[in-house]
N, C-alpha and C positions, 0 to 999 in steps of 0.2 A: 504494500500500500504506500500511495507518495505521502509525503507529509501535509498535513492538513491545518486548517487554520481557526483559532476562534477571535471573532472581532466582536470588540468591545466597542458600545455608539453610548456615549453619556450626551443624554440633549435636555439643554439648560431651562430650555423652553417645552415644558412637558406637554404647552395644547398644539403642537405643531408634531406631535408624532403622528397623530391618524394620517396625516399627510404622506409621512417616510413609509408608514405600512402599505396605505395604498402602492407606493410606488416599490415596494418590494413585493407585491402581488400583480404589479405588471412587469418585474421581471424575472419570475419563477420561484421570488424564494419564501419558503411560506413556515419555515421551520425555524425558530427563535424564541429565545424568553427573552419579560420585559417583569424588569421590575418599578419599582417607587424608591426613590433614591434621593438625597440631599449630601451636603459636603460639608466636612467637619469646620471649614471657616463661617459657614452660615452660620452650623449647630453654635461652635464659640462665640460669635460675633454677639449673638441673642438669648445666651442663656447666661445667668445670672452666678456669680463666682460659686455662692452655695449650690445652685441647682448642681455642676459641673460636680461638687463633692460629692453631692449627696447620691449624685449617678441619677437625678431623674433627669427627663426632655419634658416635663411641663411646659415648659418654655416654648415648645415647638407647633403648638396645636395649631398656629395659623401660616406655618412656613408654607411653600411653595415647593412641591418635591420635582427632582428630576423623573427624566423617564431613562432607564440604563437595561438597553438591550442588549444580549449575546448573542455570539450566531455562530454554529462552526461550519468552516466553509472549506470547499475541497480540494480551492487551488487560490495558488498568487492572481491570476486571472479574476476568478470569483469575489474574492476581495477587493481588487481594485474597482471592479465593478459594484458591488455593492459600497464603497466609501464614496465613488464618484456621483454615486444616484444621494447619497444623503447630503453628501454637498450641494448640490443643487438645488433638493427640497429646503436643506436649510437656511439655503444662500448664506454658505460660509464663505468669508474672504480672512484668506491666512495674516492680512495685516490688521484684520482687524476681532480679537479672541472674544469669548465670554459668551459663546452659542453652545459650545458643550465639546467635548474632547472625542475621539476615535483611536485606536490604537488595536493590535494583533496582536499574538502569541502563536508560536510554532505549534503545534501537537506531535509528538512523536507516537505516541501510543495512546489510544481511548479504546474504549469498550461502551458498547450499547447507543452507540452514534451513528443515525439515520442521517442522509444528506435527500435532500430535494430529488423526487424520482423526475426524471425527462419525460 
């Protein structure tokens, strides 16, 4: 098996995902998780010195969460294809950050990993 890939899509702006899904259901890919996600400079920025000790997020009830999907994908190909389609949806310009990050990881070995049948 060649090596395989899981891509990481953290988007800053959580109501502009239905958008990135639609557009990865017109180009075949339909296999992913998506979680609810926020970043720990939010969390600290807005929670209160005690909150942080005491270990609760009361603090967080009104934040804003990211949307942070995975996806493993079968080829450098596939990847590029699928980063190039979320750029787009998201109208990222690399001079200008704060849309949400992207980033891959090699797989050398998985187990119980389906890829998008043809």
């Amino acid at each position: 098996m060649e090596k395989s890939y899981v891509l990481f899509i953290i988007l800053n702006d959580a109501k502009r995902f239905r958008q990135v899904k639609v557009k990865f259901k017109e180009l075949g890919y339909s296999r992913y998780t998506v979680m609810d996600t926020y970043g720990t400079t939010d969390v600290l920025t807005s929670m209160e010195f005690s909150n942080m000790l005491s270990g609760t997020m009361s603090g967080q009830s009104n934040k804003s969460y990211n949307k942070t999907i995975f996806m493993v994908l079968e080829s450098e190909e596939d990847v590029e294809t699928v980063m190039d389609a979320v750029e787009e949806v998201q109208n990222i310009d690399i001079m200008k950050p704060g849309k949400g990050i992207m980033f891959t990881i090699p797989i050398m070995r998985s187990e119980g990993v389906r890829f998008n049948e043809e």
